[in-house]
C-alpha positions in Angstrom: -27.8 19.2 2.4 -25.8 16.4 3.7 -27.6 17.1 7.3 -30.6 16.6 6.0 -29.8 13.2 4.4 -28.9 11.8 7.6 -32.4 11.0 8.9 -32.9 8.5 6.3 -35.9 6.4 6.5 -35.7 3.1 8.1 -37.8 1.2 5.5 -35.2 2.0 2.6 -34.5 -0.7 1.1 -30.5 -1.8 0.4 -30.3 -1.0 -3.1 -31.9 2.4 -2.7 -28.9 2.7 0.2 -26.6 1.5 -2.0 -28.0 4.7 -4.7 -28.0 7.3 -2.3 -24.6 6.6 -0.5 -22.9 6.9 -4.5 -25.0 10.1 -5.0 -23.8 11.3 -1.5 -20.0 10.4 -2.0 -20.2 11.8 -5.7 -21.4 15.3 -3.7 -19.1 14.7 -1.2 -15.8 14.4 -2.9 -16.4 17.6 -5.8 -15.2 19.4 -2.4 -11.2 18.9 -2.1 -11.3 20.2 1.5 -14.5 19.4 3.1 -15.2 21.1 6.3 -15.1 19.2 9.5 -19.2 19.6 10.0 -19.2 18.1 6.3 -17.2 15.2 6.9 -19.3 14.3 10.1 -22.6 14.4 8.0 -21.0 12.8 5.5 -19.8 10.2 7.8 -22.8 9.3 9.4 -24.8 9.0 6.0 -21.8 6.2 5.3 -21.6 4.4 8.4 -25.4 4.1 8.5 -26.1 2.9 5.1 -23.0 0.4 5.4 -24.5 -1.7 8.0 -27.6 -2.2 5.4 -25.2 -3.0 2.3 -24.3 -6.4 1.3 -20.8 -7.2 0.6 -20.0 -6.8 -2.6 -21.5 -3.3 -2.7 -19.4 -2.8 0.5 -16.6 -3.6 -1.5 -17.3 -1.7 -3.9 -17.6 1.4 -1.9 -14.1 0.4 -0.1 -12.1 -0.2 -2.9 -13.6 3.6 -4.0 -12.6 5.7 -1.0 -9.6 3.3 0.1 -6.9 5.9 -0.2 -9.3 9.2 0.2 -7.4 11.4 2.9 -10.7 13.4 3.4 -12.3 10.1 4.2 -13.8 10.4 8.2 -11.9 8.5 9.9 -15.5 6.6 11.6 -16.2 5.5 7.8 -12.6 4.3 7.5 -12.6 2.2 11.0 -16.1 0.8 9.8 -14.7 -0.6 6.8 -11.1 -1.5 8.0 -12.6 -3.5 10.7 -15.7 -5.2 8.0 -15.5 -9.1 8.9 -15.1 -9.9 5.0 -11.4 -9.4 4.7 -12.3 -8.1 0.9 -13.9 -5.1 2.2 -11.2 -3.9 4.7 -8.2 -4.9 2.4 -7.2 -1.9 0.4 -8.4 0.1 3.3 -6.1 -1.3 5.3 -3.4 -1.7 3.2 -3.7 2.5 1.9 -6.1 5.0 4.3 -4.3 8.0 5.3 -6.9 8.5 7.8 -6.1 5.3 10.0 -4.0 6.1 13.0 -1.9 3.5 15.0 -4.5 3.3 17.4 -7.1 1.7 14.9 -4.6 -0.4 13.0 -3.8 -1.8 16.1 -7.2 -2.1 17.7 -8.4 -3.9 14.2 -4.8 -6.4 14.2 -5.7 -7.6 18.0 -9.4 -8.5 16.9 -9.1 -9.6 12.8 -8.1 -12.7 11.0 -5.1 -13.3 9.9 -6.4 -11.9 6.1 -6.7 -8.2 8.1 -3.4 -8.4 9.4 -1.8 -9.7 5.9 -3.1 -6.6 4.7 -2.2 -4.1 7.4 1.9 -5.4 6.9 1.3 -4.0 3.2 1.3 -0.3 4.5 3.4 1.9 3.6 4.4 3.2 6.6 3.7 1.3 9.9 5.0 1.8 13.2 6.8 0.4 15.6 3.7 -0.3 18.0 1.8 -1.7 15.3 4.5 -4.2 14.1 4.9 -5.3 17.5 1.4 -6.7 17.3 1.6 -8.0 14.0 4.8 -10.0 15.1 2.9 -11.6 18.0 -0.5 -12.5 16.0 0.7 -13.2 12.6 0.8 -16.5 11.1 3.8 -17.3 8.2 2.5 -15.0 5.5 2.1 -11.9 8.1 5.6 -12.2 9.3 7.0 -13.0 5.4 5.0 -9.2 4.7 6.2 -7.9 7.6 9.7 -8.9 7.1 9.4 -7.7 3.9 8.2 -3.9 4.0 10.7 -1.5 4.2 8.6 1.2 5.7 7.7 -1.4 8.6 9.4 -0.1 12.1 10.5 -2.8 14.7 11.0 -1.8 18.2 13.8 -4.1 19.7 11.2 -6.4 21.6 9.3 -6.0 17.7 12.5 -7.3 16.0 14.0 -10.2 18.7 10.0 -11.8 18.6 10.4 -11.3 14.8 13.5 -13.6 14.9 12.4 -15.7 17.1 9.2 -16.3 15.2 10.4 -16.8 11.8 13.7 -19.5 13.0 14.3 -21.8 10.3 12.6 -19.6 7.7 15.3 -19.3 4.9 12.2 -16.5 3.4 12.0 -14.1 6.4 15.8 -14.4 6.6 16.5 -13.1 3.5 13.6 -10.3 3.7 15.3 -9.2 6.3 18.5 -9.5 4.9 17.0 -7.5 1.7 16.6 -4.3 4.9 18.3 -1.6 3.8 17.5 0.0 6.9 19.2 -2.2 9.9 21.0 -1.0 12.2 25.0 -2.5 12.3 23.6 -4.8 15.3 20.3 -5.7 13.7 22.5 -6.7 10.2 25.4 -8.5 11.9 22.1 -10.9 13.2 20.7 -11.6 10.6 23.9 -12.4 8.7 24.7 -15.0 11.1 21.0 -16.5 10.9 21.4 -16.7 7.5 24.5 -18.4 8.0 23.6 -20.7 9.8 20.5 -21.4 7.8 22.8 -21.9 5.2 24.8 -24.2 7.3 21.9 -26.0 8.3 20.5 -29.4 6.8 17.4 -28.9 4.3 14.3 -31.4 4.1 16.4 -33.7 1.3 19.1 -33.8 3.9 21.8 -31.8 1.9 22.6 -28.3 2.8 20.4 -25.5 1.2 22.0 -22.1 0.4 18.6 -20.3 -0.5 19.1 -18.0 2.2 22.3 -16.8 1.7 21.6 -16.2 -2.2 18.5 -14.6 -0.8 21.0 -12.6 0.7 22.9 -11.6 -2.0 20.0 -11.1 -4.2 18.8 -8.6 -1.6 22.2 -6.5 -1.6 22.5 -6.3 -5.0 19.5 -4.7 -5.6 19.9 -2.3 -2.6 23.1 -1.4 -4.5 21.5 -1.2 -7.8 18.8 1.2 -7.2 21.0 3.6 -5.4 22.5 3.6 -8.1 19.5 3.6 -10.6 19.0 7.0 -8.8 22.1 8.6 -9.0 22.4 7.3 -13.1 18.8 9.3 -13.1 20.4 12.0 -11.0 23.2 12.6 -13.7 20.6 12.0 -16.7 23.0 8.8 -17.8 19.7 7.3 -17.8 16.2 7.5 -18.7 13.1 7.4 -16.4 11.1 4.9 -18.8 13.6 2.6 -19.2 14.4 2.3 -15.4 10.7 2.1 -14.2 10.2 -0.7 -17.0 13.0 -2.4 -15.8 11.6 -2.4 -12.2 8.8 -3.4 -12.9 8.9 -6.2 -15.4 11.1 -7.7 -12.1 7.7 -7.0 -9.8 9.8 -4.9 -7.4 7.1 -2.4 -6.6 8.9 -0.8 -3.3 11.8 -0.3 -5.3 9.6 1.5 -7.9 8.1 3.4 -5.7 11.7 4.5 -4.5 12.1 5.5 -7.8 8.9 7.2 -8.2 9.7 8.9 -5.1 12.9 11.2 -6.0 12.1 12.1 -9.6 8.3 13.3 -8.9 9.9 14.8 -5.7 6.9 13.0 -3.0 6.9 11.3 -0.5 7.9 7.2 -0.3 4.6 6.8 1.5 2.8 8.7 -1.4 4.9 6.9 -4.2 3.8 3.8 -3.3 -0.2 4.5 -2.5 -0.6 5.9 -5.9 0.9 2.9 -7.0 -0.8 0.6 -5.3 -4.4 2.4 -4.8 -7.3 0.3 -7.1 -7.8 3.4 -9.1 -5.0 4.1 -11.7 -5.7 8.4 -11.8 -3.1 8.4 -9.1 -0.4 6.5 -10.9 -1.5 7.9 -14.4 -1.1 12.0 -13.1 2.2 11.6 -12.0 3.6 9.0 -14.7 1.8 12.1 -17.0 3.9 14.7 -15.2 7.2 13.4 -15.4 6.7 12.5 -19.4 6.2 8.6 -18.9 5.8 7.1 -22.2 3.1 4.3 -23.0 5.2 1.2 -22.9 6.9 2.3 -19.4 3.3 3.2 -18.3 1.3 -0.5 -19.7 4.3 -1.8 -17.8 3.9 -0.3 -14.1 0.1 -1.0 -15.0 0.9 -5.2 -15.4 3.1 -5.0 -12.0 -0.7 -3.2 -10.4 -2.9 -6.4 -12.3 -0.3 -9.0 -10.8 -0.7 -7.0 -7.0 -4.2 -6.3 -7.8 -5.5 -8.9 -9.8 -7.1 -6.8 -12.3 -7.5 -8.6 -15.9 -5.9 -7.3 -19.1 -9.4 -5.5 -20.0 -8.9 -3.3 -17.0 -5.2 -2.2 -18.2 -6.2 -1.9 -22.0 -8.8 1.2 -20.2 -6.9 2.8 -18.1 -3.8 3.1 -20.8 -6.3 4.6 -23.7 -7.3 7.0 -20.4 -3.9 7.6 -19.6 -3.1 8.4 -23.8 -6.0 11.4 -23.6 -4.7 13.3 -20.0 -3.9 16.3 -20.4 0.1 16.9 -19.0 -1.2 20.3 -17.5 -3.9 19.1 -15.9 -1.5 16.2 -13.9 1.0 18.5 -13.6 -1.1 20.8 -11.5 -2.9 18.2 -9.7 0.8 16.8 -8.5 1.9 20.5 -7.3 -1.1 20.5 -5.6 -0.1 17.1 -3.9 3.0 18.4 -3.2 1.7 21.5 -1.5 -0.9 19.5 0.4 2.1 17.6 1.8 4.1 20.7 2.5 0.7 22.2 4.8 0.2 18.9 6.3 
């Protein structure tokens, strides 16, 4: 069937595009595994009525199939790569199906916006960051800095440095690492020393990096031991995931996330991040997350997300009525997936 809809007439106009791509991706994602000839079909029927679509509907469609792993990976370069930054964002920032090859071939050829938005991934390697070091203006290398599942080669790191001097905020991102190496963290240290040494626009010496600092290693030290309290059962899940996120510290929820759903970091935080809330919702569901812990991880996604208040009142009265042993099986099947893969 999805052959067939790939000669599509030339005189269609956008809207009936717009009809037939939902119908299509409706069909197309009731199958869980879809077959590599399906995918292709499926993929060309995207990619062709995309070029036809204005950009909110484009948007639209993005935002939808962001974080779909069966997603072909043409459709996902397509809108990765769209010139309006608010089509490629979540893509960007969440599709499994993007490989370091079209992250970078999209960060040497974007605006800044696309590159922003790349430095939110979850995972992003060492070749990638390299790039984003070398193209990104302030806010890029602030992300960046930032995302503790963003690898630096050493050229990666020294340009990082070297790019960011005098910035007391990439200093103290960097100090917030938990993942330096002794030489990495001994540089930074001195860098924020010395920022902290250093004269601030007034004149008088400014010590915002070196509380940045500080900040940073008492929360490293916190949640490790947020887990181990949640390890023990000193503690309870709701009351540490409010906690984290009332502060806005999404990574750190994530972490959380992580180790008591027993997924992956990179999964934590793309179900936590994605536009649509199912994600978040089945495995909040599956580990017995009560309402007020769930309407709070929900405020931390409307101040990422910028979704309005109207948007979390829904997707809690949805989250009320799912079934625990329908999100507990849909998590084991994650889990599984991830176990194949």
């Amino acid at each position: 069937m999805l052959r067939d809809l790939t000669r599509m007439p030339a005189e269609m106009s956008s809207d009936s595009r717009r009809q037939l791509l939902n119908a299509v991706t409706d069909l197309f994602l009731l199958d869980q595994e879809p077959s590599e000839v399906s995918k292709e079909h499926y993929g060309d029927i995207a990619v062709t009525s995309l070029s036809h679509l204005g950009d909110e509907d484009r948007q639209g469609y993005a935002d939808r199939v962001a974080a779909l792993p069966s997603l072909p990976r043409n459709v996902a370069v397509t809108l990765g790569g769209d010139d309006n930054v608010e089509v490629a964002r979540l893509v960007l920032t969440l599709s499994p199906v993007l490989t370091d090859t079209d992250l970078a071939a999209i960060a040497v050829s974007q605006t800044q916006q696309h590159l922003a938005a790349i430095a939110e991934r979850a995972r992003l390697s060492e070749s990638v960051t390299d790039i984003l070091v070398e193209r990104g203006d302030r806010t890029v290398l602030s992300t960046v800095s930032a995302n503790e599942g963003a690898a630096f080669s050493d050229r990666g790191f020294d340009r990082l440095l070297e790019r960011g001097t005098g910035d007391a905020g990439i200093a103290g991102n960097l100090a917030r690492r938990s993942d330096l190496a002794p030489k990495r963290a001994e540089r930074v240290l001195r860098i924020v020393e010395q920022l902290s040494d250093s004269p601030g626009a007034a004149g008088t010496p400014t010590d915002e990096a070196v509380s940045l600092a500080r900040q940073a290693r008492q929360q490293r030290l916190e949640v490790k031991l947020l887990l181990s309290d949640l390890t023990a059962k000193v503690r309870e899940v709701d009351d540490v995931l409010t906690m984290l996120a009332d502060e806005d510290r999404a990574f750190h929820l994530a972490q959380v996330l992580s180790q008591v759903a027993e997924i992956t970091p990179e999964q934590a935080l793309r179900v936590l991040m994605q536009r649509n809330a199912s994600g978040i919702a089945v495995t909040c569901r599956s580990l017995g997350v009560g309402m007020t812990a769930f309407r709070a991880i929900l405020q931390l996604r409307a101040r990422r997300l910028y979704f309005s208040s109207r948007d979390i009142d829904d997707d809690v009265d949805a989250y009320a009525k799912l079934d625990l042993a329908t999100a507990e099986r849909t998590l084991r099947f994650l889990k599984l997936r991830t176990k194949i893969a």
